[in-house]
N, C-alpha and C positions, 0 to 999 in steps of 0.2 A: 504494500500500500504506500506511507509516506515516507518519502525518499531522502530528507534531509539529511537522516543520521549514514545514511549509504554516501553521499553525498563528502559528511564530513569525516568519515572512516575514508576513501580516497583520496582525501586531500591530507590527510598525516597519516596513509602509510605505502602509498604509489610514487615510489621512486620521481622527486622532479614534479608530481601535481601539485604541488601549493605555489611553489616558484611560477609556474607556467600557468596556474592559472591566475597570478598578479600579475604577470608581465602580459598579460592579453594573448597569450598562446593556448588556451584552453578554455571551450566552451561545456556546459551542459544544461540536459534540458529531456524533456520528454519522449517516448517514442513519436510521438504526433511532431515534435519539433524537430528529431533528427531526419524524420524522414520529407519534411520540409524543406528542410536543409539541404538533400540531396536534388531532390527534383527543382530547385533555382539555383543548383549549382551553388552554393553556399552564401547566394546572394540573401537569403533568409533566416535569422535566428529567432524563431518566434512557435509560440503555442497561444492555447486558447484557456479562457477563464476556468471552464471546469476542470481543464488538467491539470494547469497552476496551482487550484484548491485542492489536489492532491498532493504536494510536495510537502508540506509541514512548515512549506516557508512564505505561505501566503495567507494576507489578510482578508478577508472571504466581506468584509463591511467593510473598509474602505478601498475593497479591488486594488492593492496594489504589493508590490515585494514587502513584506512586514521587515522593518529594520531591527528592529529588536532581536526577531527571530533569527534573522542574519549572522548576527552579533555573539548567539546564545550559540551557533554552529560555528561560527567563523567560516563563513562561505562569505565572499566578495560578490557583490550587487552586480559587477559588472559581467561574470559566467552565464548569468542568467538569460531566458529568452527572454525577447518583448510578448507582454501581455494582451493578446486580443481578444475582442468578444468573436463568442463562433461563428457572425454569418460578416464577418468582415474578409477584405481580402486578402490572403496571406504574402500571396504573390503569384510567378505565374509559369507554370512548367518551364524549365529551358533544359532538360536533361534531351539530347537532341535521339536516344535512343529510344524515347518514350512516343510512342505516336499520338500523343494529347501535346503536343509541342505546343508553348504561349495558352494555354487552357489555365484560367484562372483557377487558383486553389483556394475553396472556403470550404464551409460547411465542417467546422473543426468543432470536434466536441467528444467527450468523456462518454466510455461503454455504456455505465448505465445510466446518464447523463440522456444521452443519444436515445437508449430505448426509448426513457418517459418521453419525451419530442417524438419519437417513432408513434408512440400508445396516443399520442395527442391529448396526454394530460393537460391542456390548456387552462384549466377552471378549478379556484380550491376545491378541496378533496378529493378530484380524482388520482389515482394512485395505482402502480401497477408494482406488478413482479416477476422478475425476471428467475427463472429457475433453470439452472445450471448445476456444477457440485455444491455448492452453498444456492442460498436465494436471496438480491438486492431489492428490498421494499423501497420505494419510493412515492412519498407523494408530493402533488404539487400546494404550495404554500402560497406561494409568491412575492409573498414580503419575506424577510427571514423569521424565523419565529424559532425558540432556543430549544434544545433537546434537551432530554434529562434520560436517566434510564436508561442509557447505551442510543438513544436516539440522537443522532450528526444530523444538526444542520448545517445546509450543503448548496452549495450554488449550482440553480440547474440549467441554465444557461444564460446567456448577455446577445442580445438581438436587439436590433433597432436603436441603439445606444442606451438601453438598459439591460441591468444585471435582475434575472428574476432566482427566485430558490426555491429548496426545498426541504422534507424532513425525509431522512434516509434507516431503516435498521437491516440489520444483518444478521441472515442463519447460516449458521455455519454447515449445515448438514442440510440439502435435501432430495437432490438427485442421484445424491451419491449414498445414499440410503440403499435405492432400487438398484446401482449398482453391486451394492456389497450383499445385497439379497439373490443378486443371481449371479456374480461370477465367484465371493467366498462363501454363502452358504450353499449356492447350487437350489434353490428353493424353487426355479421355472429356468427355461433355458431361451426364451425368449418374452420379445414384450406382449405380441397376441397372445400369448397363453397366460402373462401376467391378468388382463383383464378379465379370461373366463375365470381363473383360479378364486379373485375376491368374489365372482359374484355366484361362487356354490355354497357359500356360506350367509346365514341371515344377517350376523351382527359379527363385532371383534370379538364375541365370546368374553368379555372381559381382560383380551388381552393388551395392552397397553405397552410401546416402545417409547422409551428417553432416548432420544438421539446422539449422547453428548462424547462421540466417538472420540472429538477433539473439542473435547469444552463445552458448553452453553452460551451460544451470543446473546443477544438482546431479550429481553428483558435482564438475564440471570447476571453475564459476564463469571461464569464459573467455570476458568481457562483448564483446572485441574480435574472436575467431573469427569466421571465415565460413563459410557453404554449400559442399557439394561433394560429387560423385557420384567415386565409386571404381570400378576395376576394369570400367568398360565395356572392351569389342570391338566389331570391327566387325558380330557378330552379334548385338547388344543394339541389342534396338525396345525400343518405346513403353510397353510390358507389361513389360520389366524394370525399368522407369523407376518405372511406378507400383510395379509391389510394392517396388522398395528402397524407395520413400517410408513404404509401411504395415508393411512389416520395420519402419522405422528408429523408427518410434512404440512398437511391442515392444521393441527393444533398450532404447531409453529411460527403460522403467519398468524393464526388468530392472536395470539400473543402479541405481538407487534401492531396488527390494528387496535388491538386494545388498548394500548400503551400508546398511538397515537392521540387514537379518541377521547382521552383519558387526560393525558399532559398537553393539549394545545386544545386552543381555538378552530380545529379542524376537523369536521368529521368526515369520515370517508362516507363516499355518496355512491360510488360505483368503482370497480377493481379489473384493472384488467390485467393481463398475463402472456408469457410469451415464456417459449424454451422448452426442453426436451420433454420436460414431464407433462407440461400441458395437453402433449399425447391420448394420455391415460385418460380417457371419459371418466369411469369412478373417482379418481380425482380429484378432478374438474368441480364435477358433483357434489362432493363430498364435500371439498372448500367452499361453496356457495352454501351449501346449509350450514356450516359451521360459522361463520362469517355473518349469513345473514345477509348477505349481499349478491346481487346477478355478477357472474365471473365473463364477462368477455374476453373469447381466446382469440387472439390476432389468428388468422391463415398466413400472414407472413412470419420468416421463421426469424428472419435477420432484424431484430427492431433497430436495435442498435444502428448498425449501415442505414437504414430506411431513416430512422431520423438525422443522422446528416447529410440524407440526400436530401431529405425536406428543409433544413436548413440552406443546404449549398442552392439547391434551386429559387429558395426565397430570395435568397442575394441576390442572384442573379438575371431574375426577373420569369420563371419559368413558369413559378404561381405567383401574385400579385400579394396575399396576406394570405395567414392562418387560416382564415374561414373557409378558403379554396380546398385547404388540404381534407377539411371534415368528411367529404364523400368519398373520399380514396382508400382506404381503412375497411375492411371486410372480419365481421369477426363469427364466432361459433358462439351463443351465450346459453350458460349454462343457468336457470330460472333457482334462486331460495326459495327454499320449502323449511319454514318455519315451525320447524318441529323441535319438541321441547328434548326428544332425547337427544340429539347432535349437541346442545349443550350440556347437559348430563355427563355426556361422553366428553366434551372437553375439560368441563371440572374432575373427573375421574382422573384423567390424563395431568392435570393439575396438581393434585394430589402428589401422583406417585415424584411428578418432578422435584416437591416440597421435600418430602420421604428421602429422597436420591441426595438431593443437595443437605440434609442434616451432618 
């Protein structure tokens, strides 16, 4: 994640990097800036706001290099890239190998930065999640408004010459759940057969997984917890095993919208989703009852990319405004069904977390 202490672990103990990077012989900067860098021919040293806000050396309220922070690294102001907002121009190809030759480069912005722009978070409370081996909650704010609870406030992009944000939490575990379910316990040997597997059984049987393979992020921050299934018997097979594992990825986020709803002025109004797991229909499903909320699953797989092409096209006049992009977005929505045991079931699962982390 923040790169500061990388940053200043190179500069005292890389042969010649603190000399060279005073004497103006060494830059650094982001993957988004070095590869800027290449494609102008080194005629550009720059990134954009949300990558910036990931380095540790940026001040996220008043958008600029934080001096202090500088100071407390001792990294030199002037290694640094220039800071732009993401639909500005960065510059303009001239790597003469590249057949986009003089093709202006925008549309610069941060993974899951990008998604929420991709998801069209435009409006508070909408909010998505990106599921991958962990899962990035994001929702949109727009003003800054503070986190607390393992919730980062977070800059979600700079367009039209303002800086909009948002509140971000973090699971550490949720696709990589399904993975450890079928390539180290061997519990199905593919994804079609994950889907009939949960739906032979009525309920989780009482079974219940903590997922905290590596830790507990947000709500808990409990980096030293471990793994652990709850509440088997001897009539729990193989099928209550996996659904606790796809339960325990819904409880998870339920957690984090709760913890949004709860500590801000914002509540989630509608959730959408993107990434491997969104696959899986039960789910899908299962997160909309638990939540309480309709789950919109994008059909596009890449949010990320899609939002800085929706960015890099705004710049450059392809769509005219925001409003244009609302009909391009195709999604699957999966309907809440308000039913009191999905909560039951997640206070159960609450529970054993409490149990786990004593």
């Amino acid at each position: 994640y923040f790169s500061a202490s990388k940053i200043k672990w190179i500069l005292e103990n890389v042969v010649e990097a603190k000399e060279k990077a005073y004497s103006g012989q060494l830059l650094i900067g982001t993957i988004d800036s070095w590869l800027i860098w290449n494609l102008t021919k080194g005629q550009t040293h720059a990134t954009d706001i949300t990558n910036a806000s990931r380095t540790l050396l940026y001040n996220i309220y008043t958008n600029q290099w934080d001096e202090e922070l500088l100071q407390i690294f001792g990294i030199p102001s002037s290694i640094l890239p220039k800071v732009k907002n993401s639909d500005e121009i960065f510059g303009e190809i001239l790597d003469s190998d590249i057949e986009l030759i003089n093709v202006p480069i925008t549309g610069v912005i941060g993974d899951s930065q990008g998604s929420l722009f991709g998801q069209q978070c435009f409006e508070k409370g909408l909010a998505k999640a990106t599921f991958g081996t962990g899962t990035s909650i994001l929702v949109y704010t727009e003003d800054p408004v503070k986190g607390n609870n393992g919730l980062v406030t977070t800059v979600a992009w700079g367009i039209n010459g303002q800086v909009y944000y948002a509140l971000e939490g973090i699971i550490n575990m949720s696709g990589d759940i399904i993975k450890w379910m079928k390539e180290d316990l061997k519990l199905f040997q593919d994804f079609n057969e994950l889907e009939v597997l949960v739906q032979q059984i009525e309920d989780n049987g009482g079974v219940y997984l903590i997922p905290a393979f590596i830790g507990l992020g947000a709500p808990y921050w409990k980096p030293n917890s471990r793994a652990a299934f709850f509440g088997m018997s001897r009539s729990t097979n193989k099928n209550h095993l996996i659904r606790a594992g796809l339960e325990s990825i819904a409880y998870q986020v339920k957690d984090i919208v709760e913890l949004i709803n709860n500590e801000s002025d914002i509540s989630i109004k509608e959730f959408r989703v993107d990434g491997g797991a969104t696959r899986n229909r039960f789910l899908m499903q299962y997160l909309a009852n638990v939540l309480d909320l309709d789950v919109f699953v994008s059909k596009t797989s890449e949010l990320s990319a899609l939002g800085a092409t929706y960015i890099g096209g705004l710049s450059v006049g392809i769509w005219k405004s925001i409003n244009q992009l609302k009909a391009l977005n195709k999604y699957v929505i999966y309907h809440s069904s308000n039913n009191e045991k999905y909560q039951l079931n997640y206070k159960n699962w609450k529970k054993y977390v409490l149990q786990l982390l004593k």
